[in-house]
N, C-alpha and C positions, 0 to 999 in steps of 0.2 A: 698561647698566652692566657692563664687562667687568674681570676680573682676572688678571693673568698675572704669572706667578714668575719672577725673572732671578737669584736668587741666596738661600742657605742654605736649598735645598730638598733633604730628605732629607740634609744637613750644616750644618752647624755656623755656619761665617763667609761673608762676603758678601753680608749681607739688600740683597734690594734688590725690591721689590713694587710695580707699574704699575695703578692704579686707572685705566679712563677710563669718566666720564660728564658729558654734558649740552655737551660738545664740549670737555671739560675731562681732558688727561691728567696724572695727579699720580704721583708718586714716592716710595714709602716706604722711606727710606733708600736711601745706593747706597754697599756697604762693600769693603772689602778681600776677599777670598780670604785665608784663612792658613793656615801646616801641610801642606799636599804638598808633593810636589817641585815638580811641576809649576804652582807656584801664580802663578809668573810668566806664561804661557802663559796660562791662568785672567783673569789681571785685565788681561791688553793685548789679551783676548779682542774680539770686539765685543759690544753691550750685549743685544742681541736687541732693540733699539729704537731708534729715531732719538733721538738725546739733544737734535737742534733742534726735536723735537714738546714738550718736556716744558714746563708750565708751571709748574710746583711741583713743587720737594720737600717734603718735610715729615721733618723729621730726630727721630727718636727720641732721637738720643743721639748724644753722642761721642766712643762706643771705636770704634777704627779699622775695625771689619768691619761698622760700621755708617755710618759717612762717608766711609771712605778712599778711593771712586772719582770723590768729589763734585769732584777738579782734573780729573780725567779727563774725568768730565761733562761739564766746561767747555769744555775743551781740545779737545770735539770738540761742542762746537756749542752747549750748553747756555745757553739766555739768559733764562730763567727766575727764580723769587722761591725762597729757599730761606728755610723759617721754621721754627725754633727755640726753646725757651726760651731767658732772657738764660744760665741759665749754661752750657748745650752750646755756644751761641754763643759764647761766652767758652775754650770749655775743646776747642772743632773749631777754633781758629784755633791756640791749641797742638798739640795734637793732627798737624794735618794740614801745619803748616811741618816739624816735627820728625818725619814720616816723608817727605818731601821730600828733608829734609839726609839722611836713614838712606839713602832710596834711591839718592841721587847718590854719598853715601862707597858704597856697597855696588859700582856701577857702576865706579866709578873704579878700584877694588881688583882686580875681576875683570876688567878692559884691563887691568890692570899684570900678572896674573898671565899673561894670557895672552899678550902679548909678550913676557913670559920663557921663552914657552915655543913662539914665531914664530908664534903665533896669530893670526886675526883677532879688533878690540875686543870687548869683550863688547856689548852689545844698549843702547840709553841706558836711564835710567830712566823710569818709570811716567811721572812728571812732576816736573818744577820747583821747587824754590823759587818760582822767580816763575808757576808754576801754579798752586799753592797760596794765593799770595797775591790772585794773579786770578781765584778761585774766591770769596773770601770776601767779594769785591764782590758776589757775587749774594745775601750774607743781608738779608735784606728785614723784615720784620713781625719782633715780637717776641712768643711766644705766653706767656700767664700760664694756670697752670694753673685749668682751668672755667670759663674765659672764650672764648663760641666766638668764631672768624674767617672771617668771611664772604669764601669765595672765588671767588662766583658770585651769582647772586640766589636759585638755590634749593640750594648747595653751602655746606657749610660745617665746618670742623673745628675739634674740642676735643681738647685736652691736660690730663690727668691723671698726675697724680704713680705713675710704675711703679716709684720706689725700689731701681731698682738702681744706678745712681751720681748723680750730684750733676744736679741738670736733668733728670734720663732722665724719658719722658713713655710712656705710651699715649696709640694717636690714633682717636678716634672721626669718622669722615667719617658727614654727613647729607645723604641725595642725596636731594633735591625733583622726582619724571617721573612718567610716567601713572599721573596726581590722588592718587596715594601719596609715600611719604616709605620711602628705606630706608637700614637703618643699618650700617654697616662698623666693626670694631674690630680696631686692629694694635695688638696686648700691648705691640708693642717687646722688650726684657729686662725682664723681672718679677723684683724684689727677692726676697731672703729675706726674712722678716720677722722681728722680735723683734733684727737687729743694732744696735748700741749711736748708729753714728752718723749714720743716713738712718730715713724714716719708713715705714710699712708700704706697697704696692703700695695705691692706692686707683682702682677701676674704678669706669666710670659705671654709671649699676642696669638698662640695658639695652641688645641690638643686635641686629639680626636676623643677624649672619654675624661671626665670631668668626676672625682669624689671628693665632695664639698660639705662643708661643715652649715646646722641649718640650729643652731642653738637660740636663736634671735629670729628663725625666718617667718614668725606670725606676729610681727609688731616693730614697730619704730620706739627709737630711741629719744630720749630727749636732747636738744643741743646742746655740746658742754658749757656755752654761757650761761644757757640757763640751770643747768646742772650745777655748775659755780655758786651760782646766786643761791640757791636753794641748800648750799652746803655753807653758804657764810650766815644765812639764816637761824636754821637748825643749831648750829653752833654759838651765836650769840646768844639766842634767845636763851637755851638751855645754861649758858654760865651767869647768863642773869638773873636766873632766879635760883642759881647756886649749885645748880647740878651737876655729873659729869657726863662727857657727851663719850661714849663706848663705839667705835667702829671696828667691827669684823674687817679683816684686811690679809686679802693673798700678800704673802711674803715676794712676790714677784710680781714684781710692774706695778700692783695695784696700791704696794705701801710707796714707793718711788716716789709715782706718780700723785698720790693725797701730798707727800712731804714737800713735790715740786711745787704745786698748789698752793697751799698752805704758806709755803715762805714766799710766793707772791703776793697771796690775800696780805700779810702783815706787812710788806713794802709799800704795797698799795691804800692801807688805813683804813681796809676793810674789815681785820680783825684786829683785837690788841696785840699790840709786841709784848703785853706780858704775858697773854696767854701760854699755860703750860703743857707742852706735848711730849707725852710720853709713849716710844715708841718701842713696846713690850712683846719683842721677836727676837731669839740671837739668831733667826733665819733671815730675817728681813734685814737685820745691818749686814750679815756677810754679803746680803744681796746686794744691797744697796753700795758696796765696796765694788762689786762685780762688774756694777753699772757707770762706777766712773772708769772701772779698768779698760770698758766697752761703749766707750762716748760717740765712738762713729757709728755706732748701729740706734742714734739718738737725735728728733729732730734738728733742724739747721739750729734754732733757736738754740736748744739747754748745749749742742756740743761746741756750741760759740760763746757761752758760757763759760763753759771749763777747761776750752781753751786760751781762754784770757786770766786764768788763774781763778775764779770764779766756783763756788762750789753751790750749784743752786738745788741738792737735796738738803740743805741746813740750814736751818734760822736760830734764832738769838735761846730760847727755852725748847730745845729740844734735848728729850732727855733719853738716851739707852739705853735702856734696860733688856744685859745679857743675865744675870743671874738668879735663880729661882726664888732667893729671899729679898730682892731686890722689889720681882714682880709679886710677891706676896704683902710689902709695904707699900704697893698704891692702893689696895683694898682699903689702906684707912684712911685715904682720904674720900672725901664722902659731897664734895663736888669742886667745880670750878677745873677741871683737867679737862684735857683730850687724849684718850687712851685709845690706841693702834695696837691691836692683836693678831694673832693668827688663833685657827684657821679660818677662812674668809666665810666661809658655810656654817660654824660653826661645830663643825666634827670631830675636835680636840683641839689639842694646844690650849693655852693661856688664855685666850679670849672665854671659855666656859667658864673661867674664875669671875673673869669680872660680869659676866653677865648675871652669875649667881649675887653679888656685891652689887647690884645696879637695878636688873632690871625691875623689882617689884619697886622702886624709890619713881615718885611721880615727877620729883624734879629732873630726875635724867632722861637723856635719851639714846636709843639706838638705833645708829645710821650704819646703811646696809648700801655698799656701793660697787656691788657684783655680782653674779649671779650666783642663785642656788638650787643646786638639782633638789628633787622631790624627793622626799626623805629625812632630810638634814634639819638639823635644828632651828637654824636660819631660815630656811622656807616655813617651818610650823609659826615661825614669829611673822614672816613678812604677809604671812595666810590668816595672821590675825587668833591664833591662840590665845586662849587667859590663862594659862598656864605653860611651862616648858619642864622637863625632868634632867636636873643637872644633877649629877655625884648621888645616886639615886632620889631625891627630893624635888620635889612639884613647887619650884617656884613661879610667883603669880608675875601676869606680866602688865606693870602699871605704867611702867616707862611711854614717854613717848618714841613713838617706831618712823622713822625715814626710811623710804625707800628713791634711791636717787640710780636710775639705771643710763642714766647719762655719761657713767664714768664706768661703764662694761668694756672689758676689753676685747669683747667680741661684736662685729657688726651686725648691722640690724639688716632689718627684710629689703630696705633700698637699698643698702651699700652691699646687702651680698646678692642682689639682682646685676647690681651695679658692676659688680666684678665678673662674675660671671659672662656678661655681655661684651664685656672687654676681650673674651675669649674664642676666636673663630674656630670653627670647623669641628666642633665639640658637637657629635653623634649622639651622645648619650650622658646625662650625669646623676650618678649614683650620689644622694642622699645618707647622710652618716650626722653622728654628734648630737644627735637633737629629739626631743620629745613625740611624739607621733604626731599631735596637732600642731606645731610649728612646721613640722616637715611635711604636715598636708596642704598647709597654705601657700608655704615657699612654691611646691610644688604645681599649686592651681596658676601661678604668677608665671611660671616656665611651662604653661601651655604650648603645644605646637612642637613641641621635642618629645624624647625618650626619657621618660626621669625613673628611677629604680629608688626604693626605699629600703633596699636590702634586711633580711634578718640575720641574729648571728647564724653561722654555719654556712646560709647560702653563699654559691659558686657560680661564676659567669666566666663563657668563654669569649675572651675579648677579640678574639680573629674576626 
């Protein structure tokens, strides 16, 4: 039984992890690269494997640095079973059309620029639309979580609820070879726990080899009360003195999860009921549809909600916005909204409009309520820039800047000790997901074990 790293080793985005045993090679995750420059370069990379050996993947989840090479996969050989829970399946087929359409406008754009300028085209993109689409022919089985799937006669895995978005799973592999049994666990993204609208990270009660996600493991989080308070803050102050308050926001979980919030704070008289929210994603409402389709995989709280007829992603001034001249007519208004954008990093989509519209204006502000790899636009603001280069233009950045990491949907250095510890008879645990100095602290904290911090390409024999 062999393991080898192809991606978010020693960084951040691009998990992608090659289990092979028993003449069976499996796939855990295969995601985008995000945040260098060079990240194009990065993901048209080759895979470090024949993507026509792969029989399976097995998809954690789906934010893009955890599926987004799965057209790629295809598109270069992959003819394999890819199995999911139903709502990843549901929310990687949004997901991965809509960074398709992103890549091909991005492509297009940069051919036009550069024949303005007698260049040769720019490079095509990643893939397809119709890649994308011909990827999601290969999702096969549907996994329910702690129900194993037999993918061999002595192979098989289990999916556990990891509560960081809507579907996300840990995956327990059980490999049956000489007259022993041995056991693999990929964390996937581990929730935070105690957040109002997903349920706590739940791990099986044991595994002999542990590959754990360490994105948070050099710091604690704030409580989400207090996290609350500090977002009904930010929020008032700013429409007080006329501004408008700009949140960068993952299209999954993390716009949900503000909208869950939000229509509480104005039931509770924490904010006004006339306050106006604009929620400028056509990724984020198909999600948000996704999410009432998939209310059982949703704390006891909001699925007892909408079981009662109850719809607690809505409040009274919540406004949609699918259309592009739609999202071109909140630029003119010039404060008193709350604007909900993707991408949450800042690395396209719509939210680069408004931030070019916003951020040099002193009455507004931008509130940053997830993480951002190093690179991204979002980190040079949350890092404290006086400047950012949006649509090629150096705007200054006057706005006032929130950083509120209380409402990360990844756990912090207690709760991912915490889970971990939950876990007997774990020999060894491989480090993945995470910056070098977060994975060195995590790591001093797990004294007294085997801890590995793998590179890409490295290979371990797990016998």
């Amino acid at each position: 039984m062999k393991l080898s790293f192809h991606g978010a080793d020693r960084a951040v985005t691009g998990s992608c992890h090659l289990l092979e045993c028993l003449d069976r090679r499996i796939l855990i995750d295969c995601g985008l690269f995000q945040g260098s420059r060079d990240v194009g370069e990065e993901n048209a990379a080759d895979f470090g494997f024949d993507p026509a050996t792969i029989d399976y993947v097995l998809l954690t989840h789906a934010h893009l640095d955890h599926c987004g090479r799965l057209p790629l996969l295809v598109k270069r050989g992959f003819k394999g079973e890819v199995i999911t829970t139903s709502a990843s399946r549901e929310l990687s087929r949004l997901v991965l059309v809509d960074a398709a359409h992103l890549q091909g406008e991005e492509a297009r754009r940069r051919t036009r620029q550069r024949r303005r300028r007698g260049e040769e085209d720019a490079p095509p993109p990643l893939y397809t639309v119709l890649d994308a689409f011909n990827c999601l022919d290969r999702f096969g089985r549907t996994a329910e979580y702690g129900q194993p799937l037999q993918l061999a006669s002595d192979l098989r895995a289990t999916f556990f609820d990891a509560g960081h978005i809507l579907g996300s799973a840990s995956i327990l592999m059980e490999v049956g070879d000489h007259g022993g049994t041995r056991s693999i666990l990929f964390s996937g993204d581990l929730g935070n726990a105690g957040r109002p609208l997903l349920r706590p990270p739940q791990p099986p009660a044991r595994a002999d080899i542990v590959v754990m996600e360490s994105t948070y493991g050099d710091r604690p989080h704030r409580s989400i009360g207090d996290s609350i308070e500090e977002l009904h803050g930010a929020i008032s102050s700013t429409l007080s003195r006329g501004g408008n308050v700009i949140i960068p926001t993952f299209a999954l979980e993390r716009a949900q999860e503000i909208l869950y919030i939000l229509r509480q704070s104005v039931e509770r008289s924490r904010l006004p009921p006339t306050m106006q929210v604009f929620l400028d994603s056509p990724m984020a409402i198909e999600a948000t549809e996704i999410f009432k389709r998939h209310f059982e995989c949703l704390s006891s709280e909001a699925a007892s909600l909408f079981r009662e007829g109850q719809d607690p992603l809505h409040l009274a001034n919540l406004h949609l916005v699918r259309e592009s001249a739609d999202s071109v007519a909140i630029n003119r208004i010039s404060g008193g909204a709350v604007i909900m954008a993707g991408s949450g990093m800042c690395t396209g989509g719509r939210i680069r409009h408004h931030l070019r519209h916003n951020i040099w204006r002193k009455e507004a502000a931008i509130i940053f309520v997830g993480f951002a790899a190093s690179g991204t636009i979002a980190r040079q603001i949350i890092d404290g820039a006086k400047s950012v280069r949006l649509f090629e233009e150096d705007i200054p950045v006057r706005s006032t800047i929130y950083t509120i990491n209380g409402f990360s949907a990844h756990a912090d250095q207690s709760e991912l000790l915490a889970w971990r510890r939950r876990i007997e008879g774990c020999e060894t645990t491989f480090l993945v997901h995470g910056e070098e100095p977060a994975m060195q602290l995590l790591s001093d904290q797990l004294s007294g074990q085997r801890v590995e911090a793998p590179r890409r390409g490295d290979v371990f024999d797990l016998w």
